[in-house]
Legacy VTK file of the C-alpha trace (Angstrom):
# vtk DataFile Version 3.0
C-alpha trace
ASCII
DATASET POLYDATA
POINTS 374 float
44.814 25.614 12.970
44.597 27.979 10.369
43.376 30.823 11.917
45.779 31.227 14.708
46.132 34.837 15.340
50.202 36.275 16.321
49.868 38.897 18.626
52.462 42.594 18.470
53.600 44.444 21.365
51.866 47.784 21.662
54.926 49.757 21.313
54.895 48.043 17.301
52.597 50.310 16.003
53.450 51.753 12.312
53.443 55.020 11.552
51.103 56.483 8.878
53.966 56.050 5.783
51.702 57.075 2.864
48.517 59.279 3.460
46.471 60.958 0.040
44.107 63.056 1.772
40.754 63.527 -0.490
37.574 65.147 -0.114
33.918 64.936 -1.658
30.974 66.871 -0.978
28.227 64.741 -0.173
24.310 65.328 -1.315
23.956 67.486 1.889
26.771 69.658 1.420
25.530 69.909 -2.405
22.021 71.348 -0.793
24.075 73.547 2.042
26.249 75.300 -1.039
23.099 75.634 -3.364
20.985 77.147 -0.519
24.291 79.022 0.270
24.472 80.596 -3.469
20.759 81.689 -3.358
21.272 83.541 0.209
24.089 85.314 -1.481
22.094 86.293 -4.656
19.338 87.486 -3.035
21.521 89.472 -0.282
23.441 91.288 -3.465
19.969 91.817 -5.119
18.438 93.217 -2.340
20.851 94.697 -0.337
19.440 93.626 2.801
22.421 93.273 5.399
20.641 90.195 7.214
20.928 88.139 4.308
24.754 89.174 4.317
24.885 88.098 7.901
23.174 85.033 7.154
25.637 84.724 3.966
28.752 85.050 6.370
27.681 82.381 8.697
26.576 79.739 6.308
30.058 80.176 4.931
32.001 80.413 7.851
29.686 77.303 9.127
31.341 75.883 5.743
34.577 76.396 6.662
34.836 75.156 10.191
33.139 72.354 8.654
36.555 71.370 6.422
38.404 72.361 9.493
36.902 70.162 12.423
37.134 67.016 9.439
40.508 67.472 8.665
41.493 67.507 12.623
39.530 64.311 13.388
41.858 62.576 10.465
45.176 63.983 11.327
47.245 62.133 13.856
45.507 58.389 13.124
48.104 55.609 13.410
47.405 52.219 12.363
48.130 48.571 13.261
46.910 45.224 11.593
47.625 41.925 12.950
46.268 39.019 10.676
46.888 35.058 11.663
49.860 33.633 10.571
48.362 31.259 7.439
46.037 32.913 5.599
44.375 31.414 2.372
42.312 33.343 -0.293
39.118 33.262 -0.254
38.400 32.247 3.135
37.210 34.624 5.904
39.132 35.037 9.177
39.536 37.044 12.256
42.605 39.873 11.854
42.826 42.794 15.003
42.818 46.349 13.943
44.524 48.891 16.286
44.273 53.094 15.926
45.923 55.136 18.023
45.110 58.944 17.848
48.598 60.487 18.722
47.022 63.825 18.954
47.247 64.425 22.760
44.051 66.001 23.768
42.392 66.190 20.994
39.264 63.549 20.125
38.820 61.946 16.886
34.571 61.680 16.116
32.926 59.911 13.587
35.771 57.624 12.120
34.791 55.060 9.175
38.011 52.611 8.225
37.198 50.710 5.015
40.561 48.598 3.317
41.574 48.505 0.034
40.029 46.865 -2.939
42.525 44.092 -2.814
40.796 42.447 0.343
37.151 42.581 1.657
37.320 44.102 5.323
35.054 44.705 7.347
34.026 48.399 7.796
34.545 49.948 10.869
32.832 52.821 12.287
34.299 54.755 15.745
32.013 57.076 17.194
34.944 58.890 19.042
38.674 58.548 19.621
40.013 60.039 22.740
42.796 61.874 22.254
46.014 59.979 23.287
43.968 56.576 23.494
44.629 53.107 21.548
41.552 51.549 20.454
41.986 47.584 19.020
38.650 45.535 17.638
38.762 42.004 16.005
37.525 42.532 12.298
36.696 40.039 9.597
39.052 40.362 6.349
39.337 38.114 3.244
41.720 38.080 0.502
40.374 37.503 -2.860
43.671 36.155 -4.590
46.917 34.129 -3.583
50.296 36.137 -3.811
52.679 38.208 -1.783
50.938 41.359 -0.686
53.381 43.803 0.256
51.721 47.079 1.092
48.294 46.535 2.721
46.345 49.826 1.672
43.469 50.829 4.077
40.812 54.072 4.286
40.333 56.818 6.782
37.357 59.045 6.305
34.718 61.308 8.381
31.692 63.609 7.953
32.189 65.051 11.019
30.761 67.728 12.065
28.190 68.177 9.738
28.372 65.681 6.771
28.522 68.219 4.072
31.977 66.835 3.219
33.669 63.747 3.467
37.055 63.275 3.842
39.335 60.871 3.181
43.313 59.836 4.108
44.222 56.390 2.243
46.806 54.705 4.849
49.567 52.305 3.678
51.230 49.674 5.474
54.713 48.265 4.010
54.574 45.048 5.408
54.532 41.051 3.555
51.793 39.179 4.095
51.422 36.010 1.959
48.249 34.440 0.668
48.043 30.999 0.518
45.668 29.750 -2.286
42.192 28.729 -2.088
41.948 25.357 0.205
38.035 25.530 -0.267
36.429 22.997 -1.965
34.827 24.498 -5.622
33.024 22.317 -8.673
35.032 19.439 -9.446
37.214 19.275 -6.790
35.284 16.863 -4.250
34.588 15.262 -7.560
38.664 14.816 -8.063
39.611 13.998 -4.382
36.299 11.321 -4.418
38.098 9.883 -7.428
41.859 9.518 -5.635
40.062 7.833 -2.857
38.827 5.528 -4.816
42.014 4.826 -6.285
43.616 4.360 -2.777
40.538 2.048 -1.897
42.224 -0.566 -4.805
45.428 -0.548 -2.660
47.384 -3.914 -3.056
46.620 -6.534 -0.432
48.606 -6.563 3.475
48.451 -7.370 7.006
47.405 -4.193 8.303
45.441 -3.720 11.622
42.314 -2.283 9.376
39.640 -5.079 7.658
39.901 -5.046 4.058
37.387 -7.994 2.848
37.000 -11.668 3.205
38.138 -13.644 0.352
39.284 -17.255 -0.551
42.254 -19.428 1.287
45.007 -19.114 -1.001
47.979 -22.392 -0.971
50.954 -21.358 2.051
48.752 -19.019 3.788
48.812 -18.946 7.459
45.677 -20.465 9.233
45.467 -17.592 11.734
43.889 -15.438 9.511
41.229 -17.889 8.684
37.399 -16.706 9.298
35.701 -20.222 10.484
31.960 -18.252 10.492
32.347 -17.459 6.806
34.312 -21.064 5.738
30.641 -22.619 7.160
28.768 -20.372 5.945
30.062 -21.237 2.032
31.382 -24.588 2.514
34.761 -23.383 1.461
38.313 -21.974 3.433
37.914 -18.352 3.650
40.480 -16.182 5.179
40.283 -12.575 6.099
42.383 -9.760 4.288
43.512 -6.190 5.850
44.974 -3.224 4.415
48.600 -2.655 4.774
49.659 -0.445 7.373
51.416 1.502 4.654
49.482 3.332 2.604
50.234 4.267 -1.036
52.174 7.258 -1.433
49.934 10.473 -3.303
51.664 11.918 -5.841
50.444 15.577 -7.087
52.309 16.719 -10.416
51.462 20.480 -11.340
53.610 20.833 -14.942
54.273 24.852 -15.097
54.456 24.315 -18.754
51.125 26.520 -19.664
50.480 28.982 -21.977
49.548 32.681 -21.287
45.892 31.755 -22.389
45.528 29.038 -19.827
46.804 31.392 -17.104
42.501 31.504 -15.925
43.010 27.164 -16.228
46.819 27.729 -14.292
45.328 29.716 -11.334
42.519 26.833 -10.504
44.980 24.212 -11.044
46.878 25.668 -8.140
43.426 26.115 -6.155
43.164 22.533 -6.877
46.090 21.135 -5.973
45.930 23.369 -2.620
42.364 21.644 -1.596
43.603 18.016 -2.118
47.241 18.613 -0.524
45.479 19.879 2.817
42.468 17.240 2.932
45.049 14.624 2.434
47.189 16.307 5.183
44.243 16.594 7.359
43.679 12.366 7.285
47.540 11.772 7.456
48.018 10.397 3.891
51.607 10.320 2.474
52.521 12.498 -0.457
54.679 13.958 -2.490
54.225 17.384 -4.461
56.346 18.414 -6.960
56.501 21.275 -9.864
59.699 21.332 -12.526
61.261 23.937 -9.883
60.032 22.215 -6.441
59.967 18.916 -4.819
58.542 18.472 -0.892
57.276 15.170 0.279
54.950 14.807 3.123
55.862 14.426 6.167
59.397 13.050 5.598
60.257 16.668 3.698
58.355 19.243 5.175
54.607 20.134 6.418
51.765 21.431 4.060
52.216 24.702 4.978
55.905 24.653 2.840
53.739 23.058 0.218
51.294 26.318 0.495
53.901 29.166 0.912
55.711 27.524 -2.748
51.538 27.387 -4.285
51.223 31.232 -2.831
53.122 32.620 -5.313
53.991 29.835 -7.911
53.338 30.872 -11.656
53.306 29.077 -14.831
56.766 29.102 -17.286
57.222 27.494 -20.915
59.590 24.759 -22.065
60.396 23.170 -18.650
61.346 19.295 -18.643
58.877 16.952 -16.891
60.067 15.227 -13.868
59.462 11.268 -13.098
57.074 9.677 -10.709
59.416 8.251 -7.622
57.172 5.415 -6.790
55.556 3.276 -9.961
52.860 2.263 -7.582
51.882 5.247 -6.247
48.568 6.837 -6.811
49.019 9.899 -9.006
47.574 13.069 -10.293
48.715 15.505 -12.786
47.942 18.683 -13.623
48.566 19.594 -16.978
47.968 21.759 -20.231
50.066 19.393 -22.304
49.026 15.941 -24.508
48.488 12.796 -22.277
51.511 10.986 -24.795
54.266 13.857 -23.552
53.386 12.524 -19.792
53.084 8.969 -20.762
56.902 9.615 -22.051
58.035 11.404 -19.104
56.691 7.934 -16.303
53.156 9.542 -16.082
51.430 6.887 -17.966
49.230 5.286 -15.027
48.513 9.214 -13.550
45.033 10.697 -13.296
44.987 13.355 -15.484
43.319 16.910 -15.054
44.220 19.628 -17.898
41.904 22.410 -18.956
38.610 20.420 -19.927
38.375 18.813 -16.582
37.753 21.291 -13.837
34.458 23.396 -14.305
35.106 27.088 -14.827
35.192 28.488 -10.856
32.130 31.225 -9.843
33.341 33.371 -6.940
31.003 35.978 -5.483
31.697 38.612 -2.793
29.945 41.285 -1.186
31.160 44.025 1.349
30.114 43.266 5.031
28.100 45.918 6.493
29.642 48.595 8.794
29.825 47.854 12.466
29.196 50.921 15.114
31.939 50.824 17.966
31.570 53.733 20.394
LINES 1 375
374 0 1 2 3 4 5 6 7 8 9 10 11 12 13 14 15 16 17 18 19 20 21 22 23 24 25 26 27 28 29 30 31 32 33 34 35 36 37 38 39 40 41 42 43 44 45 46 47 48 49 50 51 52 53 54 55 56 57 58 59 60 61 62 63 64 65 66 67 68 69 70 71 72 73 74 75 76 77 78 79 80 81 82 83 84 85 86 87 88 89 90 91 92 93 94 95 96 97 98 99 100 101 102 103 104 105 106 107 108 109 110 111 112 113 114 115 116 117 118 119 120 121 122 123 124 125 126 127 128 129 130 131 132 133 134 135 136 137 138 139 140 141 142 143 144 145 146 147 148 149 150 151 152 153 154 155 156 157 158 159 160 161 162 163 164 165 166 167 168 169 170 171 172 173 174 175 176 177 178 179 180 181 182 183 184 185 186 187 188 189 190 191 192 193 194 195 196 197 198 199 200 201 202 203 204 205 206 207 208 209 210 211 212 213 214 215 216 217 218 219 220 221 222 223 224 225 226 227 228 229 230 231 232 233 234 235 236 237 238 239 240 241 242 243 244 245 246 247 248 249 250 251 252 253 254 255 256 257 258 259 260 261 262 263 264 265 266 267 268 269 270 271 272 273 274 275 276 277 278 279 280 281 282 283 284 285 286 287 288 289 290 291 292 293 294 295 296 297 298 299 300 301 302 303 304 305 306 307 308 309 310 311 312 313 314 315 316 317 318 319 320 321 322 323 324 325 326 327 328 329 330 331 332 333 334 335 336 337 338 339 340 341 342 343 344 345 346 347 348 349 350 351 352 353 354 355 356 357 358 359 360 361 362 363 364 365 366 367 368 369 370 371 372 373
């Protein structure tokens, strides 16, 4: 469900809108140029007119070098189609399209890398035709939640002869939002094992789902009553179900948090992320709400409203706390502030989580290897 991929029309491609072209020499062009400076020293100490002939074509071999790189980059246009709900730190399947707008003229030895802001995977194209659209499905994976609003990527080549790379950094001004982290990290299957055991202490109904078998109480109905289990102890036992309505889940995250609990903030809102879509996932009721927000699930709204408000929530100071809408419900609360400030505010029977109770998160991430595509 979440990695449902929305598909352009081909005639949506973007323009290059911001290209820095850059160069390096590489460790071969380094050898070429030194090799290059001794040819030339000897040829002026010796006077010898091969070694200026050999002198004029290592240098002119130089510059059609720069020139045949520089070609191969000009006239790239770019397209990138990710899925429609994306969440940080989880891998998914975006589509990369290049067209080479140059009309005859091939593109060889094309590397497209993106920007430090997302881990994509590197692309190598052994030759783009000249006039032709190329598209390839590509793994990409956002390290943060937020709004990203320019999506930077890299063009670069060695072509012909790899004693210079260049580069053209490529920009494309478009939104894509970044739900956060609906992974599970240390302490949170902890946290959601914990609110399922709360639910499990739900208050007796007559539900379709067996609950336990317990003693006949005076006025109950004899239809319920379990005649194995009465012989079995000697005594009128009847059996109990769940109700068909479950408790309502309600998630508190108090923006009250100072600047040096931002670290604390950010995996709060991981947190609360990871138990709103398990939840979602098993149909549970619930109800999330901030000082500035207030969705309830599935009367309200989905979980993806829930996720686009978590994207690019941040923390504030001297906000009031809000009130719990159901006494009975089974609640969490995420919060920097002393447990009596949320007793005061209706929070006293909440499950509390402030900076102490989630372990400190360890994220690792390495680049993905280039691919070849011919």
């Amino acid at each position: 469900m979440i990695e449902t991929t929305v598909s352009t029309p081909w005639h949506e491609f973007r323009s290059v809108l911001k290209r820095a072209s850059r160069r390096s020499v590489t460790h071969g062009g380094l050898a070429f140029t030194m090799a290059m400076l001794l040819v030339g020293v000897a040829a002026v100490a010796t006077g010898n007119n091969l070694l200026f002939l050999i002198l004029a074509a290592m240098f002119s071999t130089l510059m059609f070098s720069g020139l045949i790189s520089r070609l191969s980059l000009a006239g790239l246009e770019l397209d990138f189609v990710l899925p429609e709900h994306i969440a940080a730190g989880r891998t998914l399947a975006g589509r990369v399209y290049i067209r080479n707008s140059k009309g005859w003229l091939p593109s060889f030895s094309i590397h497209l890398s993106g920007s430090e802001e997302s881990v994509l995977t590197t692309l190598y194209f052994l030759v783009i035709p000249g006039g032709a659209v190329l598209d390839e499905t590509v793994e990409v994976c956002f390290r943060r939640r937020g709004l990203r609003s320019e999506n930077g990527f890299l063009f670069s080549t060695g072509f012909p002869f790899g004693f210079v790379e260049r580069r053209a950094q490529v920009t494309l001004r478009r939104d894509v939002l970044v739900y956060p982290c609906i992974d599970p990290q240390p302490g949170f299957e902890d946290l959601l094992a914990a609110i399922r055991g709360d639910l499990e202490t739900q208050a007796r109904g007559r539900g379709h789902d067996f609950y336990r078998i317990r003693p006949y109480e005076a006025l109950e109905s004899a239809r319920h009553v379990d005649w194995k289990a009465t012989a079995k102890v000697g005594a009128m036992q009847v059996r109990e179900f769940a109700r068909e309505q479950e408790r309502l889940i309600e998630i508190f995250l108090d923006l009250n948090a100072p600047p040096k609990l931002e670290q604390w903030f950010e995996q709060a809102v991981d947190a609360c992320a990871f138990l709103l879509w398990r939840m979602a996932e098993r149909g549970a009721r619930l109800r999330f709400a901030t000082q500035e927000f207030d969705v309830s699930i599935p009367e309200g709204g989905d979980v993806y409203a829930i996720l686009r408000y978590l994207a690019t929530v941040a923390p504030g100071r001297r906000k009031p706390t809000i009130s719990p809408r159901d006494e009975t419900s089974c609640q969490i609360v995420f919060t920097a502030a002393d447990p009596g400030r949320m007793a005061e505010a209706g929070w006293s029977q909440a499950r509390l989580v402030g900076p102490e109770s989630l372990p400190q998160p360890v994220r690792q991430s390495e680049p993905p290897a280039p691919r070849l595509i011919s």
